[in-house]
C-alpha positions in Angstrom: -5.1 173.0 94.3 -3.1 169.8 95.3 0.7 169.9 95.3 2.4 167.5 92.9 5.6 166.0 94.2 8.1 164.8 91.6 8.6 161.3 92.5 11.8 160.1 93.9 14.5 158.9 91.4 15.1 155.5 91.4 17.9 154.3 93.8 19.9 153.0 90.8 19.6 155.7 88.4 21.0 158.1 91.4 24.3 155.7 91.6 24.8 155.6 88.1 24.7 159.1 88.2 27.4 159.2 90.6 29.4 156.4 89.2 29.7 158.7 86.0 30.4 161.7 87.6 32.9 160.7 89.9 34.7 158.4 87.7 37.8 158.8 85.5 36.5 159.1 82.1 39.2 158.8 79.2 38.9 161.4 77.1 38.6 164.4 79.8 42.3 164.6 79.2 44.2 164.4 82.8 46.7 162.5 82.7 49.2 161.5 86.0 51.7 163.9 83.6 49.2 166.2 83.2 48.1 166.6 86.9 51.7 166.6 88.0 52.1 169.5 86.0 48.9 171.3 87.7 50.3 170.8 90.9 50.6 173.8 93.4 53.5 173.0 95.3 53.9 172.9 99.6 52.8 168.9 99.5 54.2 166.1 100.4 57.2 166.0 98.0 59.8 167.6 100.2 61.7 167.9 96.9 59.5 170.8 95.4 60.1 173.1 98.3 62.2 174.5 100.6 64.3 173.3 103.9 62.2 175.1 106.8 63.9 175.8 109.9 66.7 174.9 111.4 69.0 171.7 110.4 69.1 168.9 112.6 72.6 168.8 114.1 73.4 165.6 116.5 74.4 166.2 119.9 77.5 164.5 119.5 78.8 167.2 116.8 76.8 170.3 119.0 79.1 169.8 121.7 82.7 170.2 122.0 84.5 167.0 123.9 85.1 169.2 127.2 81.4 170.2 127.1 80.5 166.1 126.5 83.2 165.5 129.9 81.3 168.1 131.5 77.5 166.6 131.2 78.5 163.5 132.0 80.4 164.0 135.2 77.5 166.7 136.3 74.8 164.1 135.6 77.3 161.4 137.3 77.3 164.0 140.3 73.8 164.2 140.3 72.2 167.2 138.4 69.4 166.4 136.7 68.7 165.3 133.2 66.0 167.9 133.3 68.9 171.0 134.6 71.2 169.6 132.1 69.0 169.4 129.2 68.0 173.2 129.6 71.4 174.4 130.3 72.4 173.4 127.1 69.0 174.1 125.3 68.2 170.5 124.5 65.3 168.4 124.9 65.8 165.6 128.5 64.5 162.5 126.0 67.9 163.7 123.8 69.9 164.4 126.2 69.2 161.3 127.6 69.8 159.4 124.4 72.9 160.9 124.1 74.2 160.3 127.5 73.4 156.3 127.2 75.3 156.9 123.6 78.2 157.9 125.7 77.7 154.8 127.7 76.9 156.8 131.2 74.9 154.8 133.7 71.6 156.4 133.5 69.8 156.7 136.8 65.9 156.0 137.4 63.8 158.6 137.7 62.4 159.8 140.6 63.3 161.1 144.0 65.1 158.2 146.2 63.7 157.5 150.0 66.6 158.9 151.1 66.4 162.4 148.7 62.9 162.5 150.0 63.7 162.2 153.9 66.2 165.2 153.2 63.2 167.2 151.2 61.0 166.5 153.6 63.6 167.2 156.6 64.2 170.6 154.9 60.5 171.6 154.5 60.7 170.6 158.5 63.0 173.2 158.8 61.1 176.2 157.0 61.9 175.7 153.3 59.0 176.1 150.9 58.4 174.0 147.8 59.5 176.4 145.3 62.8 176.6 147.4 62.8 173.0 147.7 62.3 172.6 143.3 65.5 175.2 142.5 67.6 174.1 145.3 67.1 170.1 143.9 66.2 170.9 140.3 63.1 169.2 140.5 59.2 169.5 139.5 56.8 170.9 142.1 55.0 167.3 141.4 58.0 165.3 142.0 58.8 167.3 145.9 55.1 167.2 146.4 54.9 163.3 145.6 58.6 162.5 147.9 57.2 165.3 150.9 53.8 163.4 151.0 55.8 159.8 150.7 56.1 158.5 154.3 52.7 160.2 155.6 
């Protein structure tokens, strides 16, 4: 016995179909009023929920103006923004930020010639990397990159 196959429907009866099913029809009764009303709250409306976290509080209000004197003059002495920045338990971009805010001159990143012929003179003398990171509050990348500089 031959199967029967139900013939396809036709492409437009298929998006009509759609078309009524997906559309807004008038009298289902949602209204924007209506939805609002059905919403579960948690979107986007930070209004309908609760502050998570902690509050932002700017640098310039965290710290007290001795601590400001202090991280200026130790990044003006040379620490790094990196050392600083986790000292204090901020973030380098911020504490960057806010040293420029305090109108520090802001040093370019990176390990000098001259910082790297003293890394490299030290690993000369018996110092491993690890030593060489702490001692100069750097990345094992950036004593890697200023050790391997003048080869």
């Amino acid at each position: 016995m031959p199967k029967t196959t139900k013939p396809p429907p036709e492409r437009g009866f298929f998006v009509a179909g759609l078309i009524r099913l997906c559309s807004n029809h008038t009298g289902s009764g949602f209204t924007p009023g209506g939805l609002a009303k059905l919403r579960v709250g948690g979107g986007r409306d930070s209004a309908s929920r609760p502050p998570r976290g902690r509050t932002i509080v700017p640098l310039t209000q965290r710290f007290t103006p001795a601590q400001v004197k202090r991280i200026i003059a130790d990044y003006e002495a040379g620490d790094s923004a990196r050392s600083i920045a986790r000292e204090h338990g901020v973030a380098p971009s911020a504490l960057l930020r806010f040293l420029r805010q305090q109108h520090a001159a802001i040093r370019q990143s990176g390990v000098t010639d001259e910082h790297a012929r003293r890394l490299t003179s030290e690993h000369a003398a018996g110092a491993t990397l690890a030593e060489l990171e702490r001692r100069h509050h750097l990345s094992h990348g950036a004593v890697f990159r200023a050790l391997h500089r003048f080869d």
